[in-house]
C-alpha positions as CSV (number, residue, x, y, z in Angstrom):
1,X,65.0,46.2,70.9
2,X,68.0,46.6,68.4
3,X,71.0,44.8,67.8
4,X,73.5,44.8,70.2
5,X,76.6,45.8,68.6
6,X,79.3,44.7,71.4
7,X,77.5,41.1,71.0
8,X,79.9,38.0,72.4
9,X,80.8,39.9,75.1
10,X,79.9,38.3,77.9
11,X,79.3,40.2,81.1
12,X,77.7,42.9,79.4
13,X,75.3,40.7,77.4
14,X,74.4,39.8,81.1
15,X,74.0,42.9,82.3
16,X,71.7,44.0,79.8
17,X,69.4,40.6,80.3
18,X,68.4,42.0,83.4
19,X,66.5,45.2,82.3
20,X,63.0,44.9,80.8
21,X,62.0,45.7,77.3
22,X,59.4,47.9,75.7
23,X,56.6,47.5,76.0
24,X,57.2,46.9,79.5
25,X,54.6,47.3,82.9
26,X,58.1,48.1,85.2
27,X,61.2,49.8,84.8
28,X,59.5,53.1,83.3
29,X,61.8,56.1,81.8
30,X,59.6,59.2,81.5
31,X,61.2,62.1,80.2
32,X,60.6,66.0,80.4
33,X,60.4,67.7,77.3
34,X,60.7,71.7,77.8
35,X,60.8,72.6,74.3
36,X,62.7,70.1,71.8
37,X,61.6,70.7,68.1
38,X,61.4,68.3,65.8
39,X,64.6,67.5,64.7
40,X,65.8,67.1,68.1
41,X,62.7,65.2,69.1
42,X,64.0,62.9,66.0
43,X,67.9,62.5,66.6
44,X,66.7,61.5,70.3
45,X,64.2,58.8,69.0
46,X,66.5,57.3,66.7
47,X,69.1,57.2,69.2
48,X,67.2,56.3,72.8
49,X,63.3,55.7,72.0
50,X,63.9,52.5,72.5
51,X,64.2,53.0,75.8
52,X,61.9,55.9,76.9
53,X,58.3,54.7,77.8
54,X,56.8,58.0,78.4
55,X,57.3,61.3,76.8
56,X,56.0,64.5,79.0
57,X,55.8,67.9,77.4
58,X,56.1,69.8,80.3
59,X,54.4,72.2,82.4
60,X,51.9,73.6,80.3
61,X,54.3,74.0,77.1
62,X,52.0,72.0,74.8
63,X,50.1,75.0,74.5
64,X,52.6,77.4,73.0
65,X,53.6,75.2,70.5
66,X,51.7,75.8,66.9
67,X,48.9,73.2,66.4
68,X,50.3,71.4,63.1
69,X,54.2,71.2,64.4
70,X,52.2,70.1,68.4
71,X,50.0,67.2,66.1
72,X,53.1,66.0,64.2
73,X,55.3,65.7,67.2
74,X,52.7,64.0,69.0
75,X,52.4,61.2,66.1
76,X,56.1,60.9,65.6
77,X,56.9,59.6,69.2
78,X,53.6,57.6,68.9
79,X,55.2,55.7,66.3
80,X,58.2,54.9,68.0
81,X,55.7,52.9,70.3
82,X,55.8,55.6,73.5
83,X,53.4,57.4,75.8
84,X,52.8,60.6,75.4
85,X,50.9,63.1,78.1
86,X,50.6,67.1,78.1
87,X,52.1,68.5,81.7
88,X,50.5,68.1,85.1
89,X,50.7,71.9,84.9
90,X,48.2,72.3,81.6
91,X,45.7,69.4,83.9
92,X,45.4,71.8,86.4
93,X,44.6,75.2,84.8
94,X,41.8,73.0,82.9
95,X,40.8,71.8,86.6
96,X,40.1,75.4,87.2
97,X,37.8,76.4,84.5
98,X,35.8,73.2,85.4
99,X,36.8,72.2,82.0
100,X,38.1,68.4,82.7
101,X,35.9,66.6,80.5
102,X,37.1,69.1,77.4
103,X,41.1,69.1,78.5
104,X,40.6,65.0,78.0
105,X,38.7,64.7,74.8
106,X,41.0,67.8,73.0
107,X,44.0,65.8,74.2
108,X,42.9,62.9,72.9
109,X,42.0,64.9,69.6
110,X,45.9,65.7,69.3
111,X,47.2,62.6,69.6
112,X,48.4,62.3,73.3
113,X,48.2,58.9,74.3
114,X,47.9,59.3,78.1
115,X,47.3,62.1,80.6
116,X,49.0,63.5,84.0
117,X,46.7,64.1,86.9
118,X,48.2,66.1,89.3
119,X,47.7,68.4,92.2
120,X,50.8,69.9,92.7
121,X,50.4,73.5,92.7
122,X,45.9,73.3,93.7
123,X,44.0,71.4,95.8
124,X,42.1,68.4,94.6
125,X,39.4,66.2,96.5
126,X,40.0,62.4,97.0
127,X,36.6,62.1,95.2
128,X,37.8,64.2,92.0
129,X,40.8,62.2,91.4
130,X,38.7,59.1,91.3
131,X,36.1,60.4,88.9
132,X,39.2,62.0,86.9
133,X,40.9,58.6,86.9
134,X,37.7,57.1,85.2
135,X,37.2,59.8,83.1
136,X,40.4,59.7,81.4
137,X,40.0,55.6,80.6
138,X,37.1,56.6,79.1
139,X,38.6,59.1,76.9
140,X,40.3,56.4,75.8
141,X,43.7,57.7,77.7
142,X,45.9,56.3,80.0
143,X,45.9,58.3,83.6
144,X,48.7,58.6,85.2
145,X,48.7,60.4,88.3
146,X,51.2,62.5,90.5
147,X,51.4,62.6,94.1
148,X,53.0,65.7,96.1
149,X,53.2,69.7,96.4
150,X,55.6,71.6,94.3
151,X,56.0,74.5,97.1
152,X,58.6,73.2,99.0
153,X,56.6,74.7,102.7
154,X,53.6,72.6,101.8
155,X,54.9,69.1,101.4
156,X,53.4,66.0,102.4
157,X,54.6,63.1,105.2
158,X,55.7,60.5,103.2
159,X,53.1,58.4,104.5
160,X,50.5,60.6,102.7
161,X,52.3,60.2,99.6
162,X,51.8,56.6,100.2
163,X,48.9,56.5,100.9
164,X,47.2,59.0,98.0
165,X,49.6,56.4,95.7
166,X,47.7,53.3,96.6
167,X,44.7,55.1,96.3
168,X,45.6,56.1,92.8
169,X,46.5,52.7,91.6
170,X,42.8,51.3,93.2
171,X,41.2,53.8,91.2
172,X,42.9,53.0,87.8
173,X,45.8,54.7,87.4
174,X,48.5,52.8,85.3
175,X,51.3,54.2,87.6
176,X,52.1,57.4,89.9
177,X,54.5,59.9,89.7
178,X,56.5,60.5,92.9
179,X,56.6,64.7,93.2
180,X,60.1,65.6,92.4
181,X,59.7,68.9,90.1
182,X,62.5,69.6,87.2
183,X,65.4,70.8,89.9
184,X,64.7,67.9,92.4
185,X,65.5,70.1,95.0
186,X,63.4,70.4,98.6
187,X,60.7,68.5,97.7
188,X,59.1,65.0,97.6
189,X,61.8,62.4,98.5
190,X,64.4,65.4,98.3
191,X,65.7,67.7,100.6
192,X,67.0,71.6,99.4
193,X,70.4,70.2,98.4
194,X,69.2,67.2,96.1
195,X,70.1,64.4,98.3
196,X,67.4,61.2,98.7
197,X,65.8,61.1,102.0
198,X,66.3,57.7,102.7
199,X,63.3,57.2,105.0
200,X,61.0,59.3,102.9
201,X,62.0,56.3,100.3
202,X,61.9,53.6,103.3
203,X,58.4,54.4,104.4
204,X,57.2,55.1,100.7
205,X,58.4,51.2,99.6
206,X,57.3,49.8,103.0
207,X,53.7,51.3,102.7
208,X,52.9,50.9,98.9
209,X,54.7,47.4,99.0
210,X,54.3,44.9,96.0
211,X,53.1,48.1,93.9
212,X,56.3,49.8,94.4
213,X,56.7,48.7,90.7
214,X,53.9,50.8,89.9
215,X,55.9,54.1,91.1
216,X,57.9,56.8,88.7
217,X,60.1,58.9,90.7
218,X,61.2,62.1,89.8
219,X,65.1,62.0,89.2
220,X,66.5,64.5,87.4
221,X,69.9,64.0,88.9
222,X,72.3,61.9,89.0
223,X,73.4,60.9,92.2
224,X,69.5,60.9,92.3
225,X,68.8,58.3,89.6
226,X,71.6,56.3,90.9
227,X,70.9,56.1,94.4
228,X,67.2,55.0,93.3
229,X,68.8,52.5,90.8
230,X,70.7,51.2,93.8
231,X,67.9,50.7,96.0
232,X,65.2,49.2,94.0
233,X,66.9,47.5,91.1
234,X,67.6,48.2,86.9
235,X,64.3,48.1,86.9
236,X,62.7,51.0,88.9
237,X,60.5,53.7,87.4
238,X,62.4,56.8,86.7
239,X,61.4,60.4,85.7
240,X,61.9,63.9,84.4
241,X,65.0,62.5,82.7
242,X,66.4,65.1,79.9
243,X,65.7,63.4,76.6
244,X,69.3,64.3,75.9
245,X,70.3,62.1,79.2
246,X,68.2,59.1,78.2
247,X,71.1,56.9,76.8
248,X,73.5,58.3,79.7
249,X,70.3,57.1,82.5
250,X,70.3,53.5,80.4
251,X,74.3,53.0,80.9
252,X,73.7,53.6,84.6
253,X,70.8,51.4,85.4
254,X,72.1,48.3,83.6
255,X,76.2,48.9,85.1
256,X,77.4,50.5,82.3
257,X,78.9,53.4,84.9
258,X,80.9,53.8,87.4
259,X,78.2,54.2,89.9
260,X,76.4,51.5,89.0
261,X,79.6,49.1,87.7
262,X,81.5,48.9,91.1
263,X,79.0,47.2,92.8
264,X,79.1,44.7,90.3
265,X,82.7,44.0,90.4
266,X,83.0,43.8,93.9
267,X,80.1,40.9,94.0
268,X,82.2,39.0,90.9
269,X,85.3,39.3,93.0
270,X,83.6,38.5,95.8
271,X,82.3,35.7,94.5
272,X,86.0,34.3,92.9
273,X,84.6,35.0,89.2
274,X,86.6,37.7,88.3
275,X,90.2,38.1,89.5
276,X,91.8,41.6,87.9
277,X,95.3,40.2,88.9
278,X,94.8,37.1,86.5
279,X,96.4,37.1,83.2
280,X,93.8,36.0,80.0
281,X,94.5,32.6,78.3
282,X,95.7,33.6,74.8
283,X,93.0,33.9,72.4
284,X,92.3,30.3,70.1
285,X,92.2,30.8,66.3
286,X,88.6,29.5,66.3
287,X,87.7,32.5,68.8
288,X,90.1,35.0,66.6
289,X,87.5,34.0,63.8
């Protein structure tokens, strides 16, 4: 992690202690790359790689970009120490063609890291997802899977979600992406306007339990991220976060916004340690120094 450079002060120093560091097993930010060339993909891992864990290039993008600029992209967010995976989108053409075992070894040729198993837009058998699970550790990636539809008439109870989670995570997945598509609109944990279901969330955390951890949800908004950040701490597993929004998501999950802030002033009040009607004691010469 870098220097902090508002050091000495106080509160926010405490506020940041509470979010995890890289490489961390909980508090995940995956972001959704649609297109970002390199020296965008630079200016944003200078500025927020330290805290992006994941790096998706979405849908099935990876393949439109020109082999030597897709290979040096790849190893430049390597080096910054984070995940990368082609698009659940790319996994699922490759599923078609019965070409699994090829998709995993050619990503691993490229340099991705990891890999999104998904069956968002096809069908895919309990038993496939467990055998694909295996197969990608021994590829030498790490699987991540996704759970949930991306046609908004063909979503699953959240219990399902659940459920196929756990499942997931038994098999060898390193974590599982909560449906949530690029609009996070009228699906997964959504409804058409954006805002969280709460008891789509509430039955999700209640069924999955101590591997709630374990979860990335899809947030690309907002009031999205926030309300998330509200419910399961700094430290919940966020995703398709716009690589631009990274340092904007950080702020809010440690209190750095107003969404996220208030809550922590009224608790101080609450508890008599912060009074906004008290005057400051003039500053010593010693702290002047």
């Amino acid at each position: 992690m870098r220097d902090d450079p508002w050091k000495g002060l106080v509160l926010v120093e405490e506020l940041l202690s509470r979010r995890t560091v890289r490489p961390r097993s909980v508090g995940w930010t995956m972001v959704i790359d649609v297109g970002l060339g390199m020296r965008e993909t630079q200016d944003v891992l200078e500025m927020a790689g330290d805290y992006i864990d994941l790096w998706k290039l979405s849908f099935g993008t990876s393949v439109l970009i020109p082999s030597d600029i897709l290979v040096r992209k790849i190893a430049l967010i390597e080096e910054h120490g984070i995940h990368t995976m082609p698009g659940g989108t790319l996994f699922e053409a490759a599923v078609m063609q019965q070409h699994c075992r090829v998709y995993l070894q050619r990503a691993r040729q490229l340099g991705f890291s990891a890999v999104e198993i998904a069956d968002g837009t096809l069908p895919l058998p309990a038993y496939r997802r467990e055998r694909i699970i295996r197969g990608a550790r021994e590829a030498g990636l790490v699987p991540i899977t996704e759970v949930g539809k991306k046609d908004p008439k063909l979503q699953p109870s959240s219990t399902e979600l659940a459920e196929l989670a756990l499942c997931d995570l038994a098999w060898g997945a390193e974590a599982v992406i909560v449906e949530g598509r690029e609009s996070g609109k009228g699906v997964g944990i959504y409804d058409p306007e954006g805002n969280v279901l709460e008891d789509g969330v509430s039955t999700i955390a209640r069924i999955v339990g101590d591997c709630c951890d374990k979860l990335i949800w899809e947030a690309p908004l907002k009031p999205q991220q926030a309300a998330l950040i509200a419910r399961f701490g700094v430290n919940v597993g966020l995703g398709n976060i716009d690589p631009r929004q990274v340092l904007a998501l950080e702020a809010l999950r440690v209190g750095l916004r107003f969404e996220t802030l208030r809550p922590v002033a009224e608790a101080l009040r609450a508890a008599g340690k912060w009074q906004p009607e008290l005057v400051e004691a003039p500053e010593t010469a010693h702290a002047r120094r």
